[in-house]
MIMAR-297562 format. One record per residue: residue in three letters; x, y, z of N, C-alpha, C in turn. Coordinates in steps of 0.1 Angstrom, whole numbers, plus 5000, padded with zeros to 4 digits. Layout:
N
AlaXYZXYZXYZ...
//
This chain:
67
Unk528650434851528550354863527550414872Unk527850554872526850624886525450594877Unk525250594866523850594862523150444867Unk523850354863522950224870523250184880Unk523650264891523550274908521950334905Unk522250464901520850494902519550424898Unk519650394886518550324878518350184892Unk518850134894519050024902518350094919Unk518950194921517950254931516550294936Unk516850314920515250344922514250254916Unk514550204910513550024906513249994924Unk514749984931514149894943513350024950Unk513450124949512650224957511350204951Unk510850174938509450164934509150044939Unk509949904940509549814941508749794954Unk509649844965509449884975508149914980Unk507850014972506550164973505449994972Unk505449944958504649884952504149764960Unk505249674969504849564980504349624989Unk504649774992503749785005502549795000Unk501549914991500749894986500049724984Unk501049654979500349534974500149474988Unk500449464996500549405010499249455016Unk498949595014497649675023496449675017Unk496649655007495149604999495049454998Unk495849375000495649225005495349245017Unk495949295032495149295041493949405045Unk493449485034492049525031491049445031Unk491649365016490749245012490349175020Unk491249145032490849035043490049095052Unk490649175053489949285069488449335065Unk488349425054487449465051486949485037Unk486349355035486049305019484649415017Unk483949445023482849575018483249655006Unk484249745015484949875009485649844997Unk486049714994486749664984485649634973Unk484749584979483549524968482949654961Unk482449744974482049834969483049924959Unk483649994956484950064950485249974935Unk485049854937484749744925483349774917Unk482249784928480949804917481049914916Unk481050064925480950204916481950234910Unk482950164910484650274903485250374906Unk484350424922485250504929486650424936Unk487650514934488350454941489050554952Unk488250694954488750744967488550694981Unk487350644984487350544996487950444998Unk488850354985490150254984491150334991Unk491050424982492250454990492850515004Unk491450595003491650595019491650535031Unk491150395028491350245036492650245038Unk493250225021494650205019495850295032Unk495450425028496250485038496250445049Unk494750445060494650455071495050305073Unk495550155067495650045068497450095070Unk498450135061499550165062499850275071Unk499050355077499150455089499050355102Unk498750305102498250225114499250095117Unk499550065105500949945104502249995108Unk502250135101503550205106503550265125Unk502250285127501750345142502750205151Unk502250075145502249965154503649925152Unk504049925143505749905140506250045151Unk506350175150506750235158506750195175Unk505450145177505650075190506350025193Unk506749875187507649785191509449835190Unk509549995186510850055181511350145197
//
């Protein structure tokens, strides 16, 4: 029983991880389609992701505000 508490915990903890990601590269795409285009033609994707971060740094900044 304790095993699919777990297994079940952590599905929703990835799932979790995975909408927010999926949420911040959707509002990339919107915000700032360049960095996205670009990262697309060279295949870097360290400047993705550092969008990525500084897009979920800055969501969590503004959510802390209103807390």
């Amino acid at each position: 029983m304790r095993s699919s508490r777990l297994s079940v915990s952590l599905s929703a903890g990835v799932a979790a991880v995975a909408a927010v990601f999926a949420a911040a590269l959707i509002w990339l795409l919107l915000s700032d389609p360049v960095t996205v285009a670009d990262a697309v033609e060279t295949g870097e994707i360290a400047p993705l992701f550092a969008e990525i971060a500084a897009v979920i740094y800055q969501a969590l900044l503004t959510l802390l505000d209103y807390l």
